[in-house]
DSSP file (Angstrom, degrees, kcal/mol; ACC not computed):
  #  RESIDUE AA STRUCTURE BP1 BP2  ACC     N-H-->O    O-->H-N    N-H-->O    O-->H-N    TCO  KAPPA ALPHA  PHI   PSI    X-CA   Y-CA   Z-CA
    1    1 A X              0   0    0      0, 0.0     2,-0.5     0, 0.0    25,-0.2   0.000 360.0 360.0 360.0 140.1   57.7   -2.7   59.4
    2    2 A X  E     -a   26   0A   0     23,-2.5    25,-2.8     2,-0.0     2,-0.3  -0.964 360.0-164.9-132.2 140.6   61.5   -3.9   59.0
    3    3 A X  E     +a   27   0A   0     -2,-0.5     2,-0.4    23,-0.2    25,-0.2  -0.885  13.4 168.1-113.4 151.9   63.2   -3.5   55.8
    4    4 A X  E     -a   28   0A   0     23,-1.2    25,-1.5    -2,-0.3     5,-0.1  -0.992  37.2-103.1-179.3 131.7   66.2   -5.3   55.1
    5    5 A X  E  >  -a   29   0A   0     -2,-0.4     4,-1.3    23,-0.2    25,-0.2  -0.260  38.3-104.0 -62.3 144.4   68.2   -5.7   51.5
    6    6 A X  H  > S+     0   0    0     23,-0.9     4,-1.6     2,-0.2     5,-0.2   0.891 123.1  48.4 -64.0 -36.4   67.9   -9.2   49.3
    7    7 A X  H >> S+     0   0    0      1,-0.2     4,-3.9     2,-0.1     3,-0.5   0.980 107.3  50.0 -71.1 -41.4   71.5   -9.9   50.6
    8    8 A X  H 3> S+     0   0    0      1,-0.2     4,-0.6     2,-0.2    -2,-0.2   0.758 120.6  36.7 -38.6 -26.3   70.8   -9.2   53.9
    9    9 A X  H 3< S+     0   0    0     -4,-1.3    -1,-0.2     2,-0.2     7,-0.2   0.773 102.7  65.3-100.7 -14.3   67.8  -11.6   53.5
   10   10 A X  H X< S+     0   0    0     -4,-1.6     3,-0.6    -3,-0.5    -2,-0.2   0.823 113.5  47.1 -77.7 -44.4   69.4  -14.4   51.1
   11   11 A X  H 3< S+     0   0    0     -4,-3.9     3,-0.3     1,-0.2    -2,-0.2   0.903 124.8  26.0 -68.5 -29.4   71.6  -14.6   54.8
   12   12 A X  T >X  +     0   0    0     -4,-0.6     4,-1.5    -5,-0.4     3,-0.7   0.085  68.5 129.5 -94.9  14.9   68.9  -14.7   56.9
   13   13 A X  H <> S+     0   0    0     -3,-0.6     4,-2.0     1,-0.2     5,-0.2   0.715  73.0  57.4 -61.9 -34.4   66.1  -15.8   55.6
   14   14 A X  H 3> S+     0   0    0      1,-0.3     4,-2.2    -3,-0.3    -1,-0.2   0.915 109.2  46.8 -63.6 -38.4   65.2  -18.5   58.5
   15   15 A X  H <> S+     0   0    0     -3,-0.7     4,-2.8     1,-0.3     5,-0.4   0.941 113.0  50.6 -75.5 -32.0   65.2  -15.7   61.2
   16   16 A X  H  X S+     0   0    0     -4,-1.5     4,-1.3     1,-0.2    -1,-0.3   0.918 111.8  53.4 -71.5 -20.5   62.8  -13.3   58.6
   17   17 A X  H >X>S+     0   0    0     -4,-2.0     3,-3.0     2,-0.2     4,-1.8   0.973 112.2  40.5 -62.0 -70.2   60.5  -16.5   58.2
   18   18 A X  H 3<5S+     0   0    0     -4,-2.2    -1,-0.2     1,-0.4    -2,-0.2   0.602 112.4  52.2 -88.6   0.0   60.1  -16.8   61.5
   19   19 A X  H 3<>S+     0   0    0     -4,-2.8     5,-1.3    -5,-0.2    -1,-0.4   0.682 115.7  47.9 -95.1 -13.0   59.7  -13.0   62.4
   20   20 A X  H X<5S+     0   0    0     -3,-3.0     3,-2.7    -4,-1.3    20,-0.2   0.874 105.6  51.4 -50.9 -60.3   57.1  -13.0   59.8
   21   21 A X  T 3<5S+     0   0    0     -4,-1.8    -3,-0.2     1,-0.2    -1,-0.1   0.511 103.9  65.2 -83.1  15.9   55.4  -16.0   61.1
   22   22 A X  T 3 <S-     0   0    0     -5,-0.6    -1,-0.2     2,-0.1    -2,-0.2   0.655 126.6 -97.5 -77.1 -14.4   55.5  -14.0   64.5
   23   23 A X  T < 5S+     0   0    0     -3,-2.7    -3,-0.2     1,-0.5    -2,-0.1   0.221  82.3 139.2 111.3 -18.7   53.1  -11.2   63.1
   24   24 A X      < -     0   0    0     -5,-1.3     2,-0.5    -6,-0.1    -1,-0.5  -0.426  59.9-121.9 -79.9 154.2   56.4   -8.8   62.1
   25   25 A X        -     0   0    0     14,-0.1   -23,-2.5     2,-0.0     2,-0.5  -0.929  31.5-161.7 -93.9 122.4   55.8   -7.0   58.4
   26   26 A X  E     -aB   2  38A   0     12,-1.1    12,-4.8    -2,-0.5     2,-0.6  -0.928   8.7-172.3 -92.9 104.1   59.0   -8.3   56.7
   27   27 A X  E     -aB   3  37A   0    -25,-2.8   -23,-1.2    -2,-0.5     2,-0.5  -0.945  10.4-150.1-126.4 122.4   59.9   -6.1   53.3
   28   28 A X  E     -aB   4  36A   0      8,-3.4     8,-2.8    -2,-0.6     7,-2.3  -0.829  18.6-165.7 -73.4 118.5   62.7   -7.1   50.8
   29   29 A X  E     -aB   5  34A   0    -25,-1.5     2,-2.7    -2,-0.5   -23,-0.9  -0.923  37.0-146.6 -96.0 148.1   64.6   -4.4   48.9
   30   30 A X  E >  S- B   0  33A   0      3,-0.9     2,-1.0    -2,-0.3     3,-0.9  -0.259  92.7 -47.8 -78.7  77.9   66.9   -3.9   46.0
   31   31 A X  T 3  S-     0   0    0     -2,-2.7    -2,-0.2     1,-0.2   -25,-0.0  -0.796 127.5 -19.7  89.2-121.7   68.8   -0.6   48.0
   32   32 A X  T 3  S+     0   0    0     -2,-1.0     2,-0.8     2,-0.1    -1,-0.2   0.376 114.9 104.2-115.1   0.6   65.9    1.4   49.2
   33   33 A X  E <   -B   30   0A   0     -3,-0.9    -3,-0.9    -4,-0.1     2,-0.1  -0.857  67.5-137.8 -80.5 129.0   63.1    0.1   46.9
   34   34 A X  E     +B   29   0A   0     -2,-0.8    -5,-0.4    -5,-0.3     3,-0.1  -0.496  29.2 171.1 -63.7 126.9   60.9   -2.1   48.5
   35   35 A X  E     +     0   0A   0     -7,-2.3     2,-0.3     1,-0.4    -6,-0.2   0.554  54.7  12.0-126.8 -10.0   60.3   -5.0   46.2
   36   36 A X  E     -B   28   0A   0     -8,-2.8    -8,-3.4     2,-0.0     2,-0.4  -0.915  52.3-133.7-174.4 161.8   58.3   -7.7   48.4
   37   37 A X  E     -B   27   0A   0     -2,-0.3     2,-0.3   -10,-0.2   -10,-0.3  -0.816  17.9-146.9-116.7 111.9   56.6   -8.4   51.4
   38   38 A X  E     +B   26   0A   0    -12,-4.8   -12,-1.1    -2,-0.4     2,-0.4  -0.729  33.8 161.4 -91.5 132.8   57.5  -11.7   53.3
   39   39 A X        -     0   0    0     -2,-0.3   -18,-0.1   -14,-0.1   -14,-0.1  -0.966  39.3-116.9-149.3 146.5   54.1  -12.9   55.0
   40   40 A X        -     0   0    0     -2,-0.4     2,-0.6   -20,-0.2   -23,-0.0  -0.254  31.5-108.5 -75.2 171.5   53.5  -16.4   56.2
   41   41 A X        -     0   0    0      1,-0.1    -1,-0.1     3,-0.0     3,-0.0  -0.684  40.3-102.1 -90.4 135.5   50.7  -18.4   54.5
   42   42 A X        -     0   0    0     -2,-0.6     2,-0.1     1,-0.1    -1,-0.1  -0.115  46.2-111.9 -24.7 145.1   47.4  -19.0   56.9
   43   43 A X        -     0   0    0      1,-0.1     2,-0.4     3,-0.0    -1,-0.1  -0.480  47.9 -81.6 -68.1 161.3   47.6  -22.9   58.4
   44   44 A X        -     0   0    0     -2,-0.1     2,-0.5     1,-0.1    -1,-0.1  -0.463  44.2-100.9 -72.9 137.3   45.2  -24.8   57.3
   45   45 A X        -     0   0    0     -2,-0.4     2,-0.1     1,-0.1    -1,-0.1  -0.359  43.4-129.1 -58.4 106.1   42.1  -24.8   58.6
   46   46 A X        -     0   0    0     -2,-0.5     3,-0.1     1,-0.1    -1,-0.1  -0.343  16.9-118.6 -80.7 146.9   41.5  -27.9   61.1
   47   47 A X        -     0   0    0      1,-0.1     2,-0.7    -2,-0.1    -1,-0.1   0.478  47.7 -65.1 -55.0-156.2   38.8  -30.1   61.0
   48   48 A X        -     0   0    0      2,-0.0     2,-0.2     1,-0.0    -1,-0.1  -0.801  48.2-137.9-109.1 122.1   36.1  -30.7   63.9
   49   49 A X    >   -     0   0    0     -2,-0.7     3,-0.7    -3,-0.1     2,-0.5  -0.401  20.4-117.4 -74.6 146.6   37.5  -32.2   67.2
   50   50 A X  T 3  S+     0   0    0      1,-0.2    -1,-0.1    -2,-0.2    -2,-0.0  -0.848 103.2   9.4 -96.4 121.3   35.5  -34.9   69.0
   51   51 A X  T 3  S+     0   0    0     -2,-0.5    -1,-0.2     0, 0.0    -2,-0.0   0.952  75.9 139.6  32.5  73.4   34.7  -32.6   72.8
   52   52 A X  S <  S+     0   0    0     -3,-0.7    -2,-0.1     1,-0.1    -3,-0.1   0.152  75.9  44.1 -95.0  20.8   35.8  -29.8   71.6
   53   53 A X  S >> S+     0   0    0     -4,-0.1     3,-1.4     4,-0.0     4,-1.1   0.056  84.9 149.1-125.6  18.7   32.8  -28.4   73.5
   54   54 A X  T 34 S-     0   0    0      1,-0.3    -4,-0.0     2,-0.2     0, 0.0  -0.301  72.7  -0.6 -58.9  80.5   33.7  -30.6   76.4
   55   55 A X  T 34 S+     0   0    0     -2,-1.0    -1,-0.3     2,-0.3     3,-0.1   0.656 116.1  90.1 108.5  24.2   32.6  -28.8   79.8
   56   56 A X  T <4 S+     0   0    0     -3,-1.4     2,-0.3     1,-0.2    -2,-0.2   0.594  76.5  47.4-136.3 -48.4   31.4  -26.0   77.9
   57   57 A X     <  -     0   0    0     -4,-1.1     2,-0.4     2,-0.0    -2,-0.3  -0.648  69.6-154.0-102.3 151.6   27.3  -26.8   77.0
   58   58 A X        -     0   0    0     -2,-0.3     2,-0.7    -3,-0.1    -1,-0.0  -0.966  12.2-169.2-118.1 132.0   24.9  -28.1   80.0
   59   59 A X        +     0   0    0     -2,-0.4     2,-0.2     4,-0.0    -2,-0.0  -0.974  13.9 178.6-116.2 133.8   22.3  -29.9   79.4
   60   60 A X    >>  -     0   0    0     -2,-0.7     3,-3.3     1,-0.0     4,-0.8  -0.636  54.7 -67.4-115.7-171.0   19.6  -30.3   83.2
   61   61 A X  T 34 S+     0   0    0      1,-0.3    -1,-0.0     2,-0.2    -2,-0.0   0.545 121.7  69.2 -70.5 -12.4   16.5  -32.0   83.2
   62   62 A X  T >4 S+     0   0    0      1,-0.2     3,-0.6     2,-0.2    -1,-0.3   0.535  82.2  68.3 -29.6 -33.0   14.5  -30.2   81.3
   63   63 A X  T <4 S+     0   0    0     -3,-3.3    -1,-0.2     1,-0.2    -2,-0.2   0.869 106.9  51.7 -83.6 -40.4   16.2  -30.8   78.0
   64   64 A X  T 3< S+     0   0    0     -4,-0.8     2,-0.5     3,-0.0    -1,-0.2   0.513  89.9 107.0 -95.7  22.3   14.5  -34.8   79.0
   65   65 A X  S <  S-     0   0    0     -3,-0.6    -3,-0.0     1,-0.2     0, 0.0  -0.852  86.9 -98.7 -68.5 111.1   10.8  -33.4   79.6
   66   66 A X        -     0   0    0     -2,-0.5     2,-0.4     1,-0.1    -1,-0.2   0.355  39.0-114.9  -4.3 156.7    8.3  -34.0   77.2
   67   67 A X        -     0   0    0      1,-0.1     2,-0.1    -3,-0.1    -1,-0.1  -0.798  47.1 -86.3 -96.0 160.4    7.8  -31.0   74.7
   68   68 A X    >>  -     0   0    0     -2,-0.4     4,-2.7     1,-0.1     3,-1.2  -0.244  34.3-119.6 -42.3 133.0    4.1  -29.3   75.0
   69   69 A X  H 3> S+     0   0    0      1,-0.2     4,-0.8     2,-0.2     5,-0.1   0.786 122.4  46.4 -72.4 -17.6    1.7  -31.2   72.8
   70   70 A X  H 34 S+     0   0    0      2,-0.1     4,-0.4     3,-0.1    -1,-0.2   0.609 117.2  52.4-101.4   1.2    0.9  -27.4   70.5
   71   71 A X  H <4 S+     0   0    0     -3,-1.2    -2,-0.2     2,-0.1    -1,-0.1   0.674 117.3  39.8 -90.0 -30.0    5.5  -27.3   70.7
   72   72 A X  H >X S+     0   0    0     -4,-2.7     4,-1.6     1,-0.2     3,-1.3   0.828 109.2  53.8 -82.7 -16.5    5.3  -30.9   69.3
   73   73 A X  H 3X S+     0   0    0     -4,-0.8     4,-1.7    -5,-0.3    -1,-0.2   0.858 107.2  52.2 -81.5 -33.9    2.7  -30.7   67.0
   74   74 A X  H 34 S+     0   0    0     -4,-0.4    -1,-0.3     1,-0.2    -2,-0.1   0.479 110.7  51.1 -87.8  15.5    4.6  -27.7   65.2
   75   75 A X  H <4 S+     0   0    0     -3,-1.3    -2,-0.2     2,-0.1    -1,-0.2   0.664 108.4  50.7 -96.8 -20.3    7.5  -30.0   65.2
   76   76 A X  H  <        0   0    0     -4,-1.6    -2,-0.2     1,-0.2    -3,-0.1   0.681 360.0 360.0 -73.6 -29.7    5.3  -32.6   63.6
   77   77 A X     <        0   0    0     -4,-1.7    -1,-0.2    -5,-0.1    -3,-0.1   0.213 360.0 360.0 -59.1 360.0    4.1  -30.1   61.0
């Protein structure tokens, strides 16, 4: 954890962003009281990539065999 004073941080704020968004625990205090905790905000959660399983699932020649007539029947069901 690194602690560092509100002037110290009012100069320096870019480098504590970006030791924050590194994973480092950034706490502002007024003297020796701790009064807040700089932590970056999550990214946003990305959507679903088109092959982002690309080279990763196999399908062989099985997957184009007929199913079993009592495998189809319970699909049928």
């Amino acid at each position: 954890m690194f602690q560092t004073t509100i002037h110290a941080a009012k100069t320096h704020l870019s480098r504590l962003i970006q030791r924050a968004c590194n994973g480092e625990d950034i706490v502002i205090a007024r003297g020796k009281t701790p009064l807040v905790r700089l932590v970056p905000i999550d990214a946003p959660e990305q959507g679903r990539r088109f092959g982002a399983l690309s080279g990763k699932a196999r399908v062989d020649d099985a997957f184009f065999e007929p199913l079993a007539a009592d495998e189809l029947d319970a699909w049928n069901q």
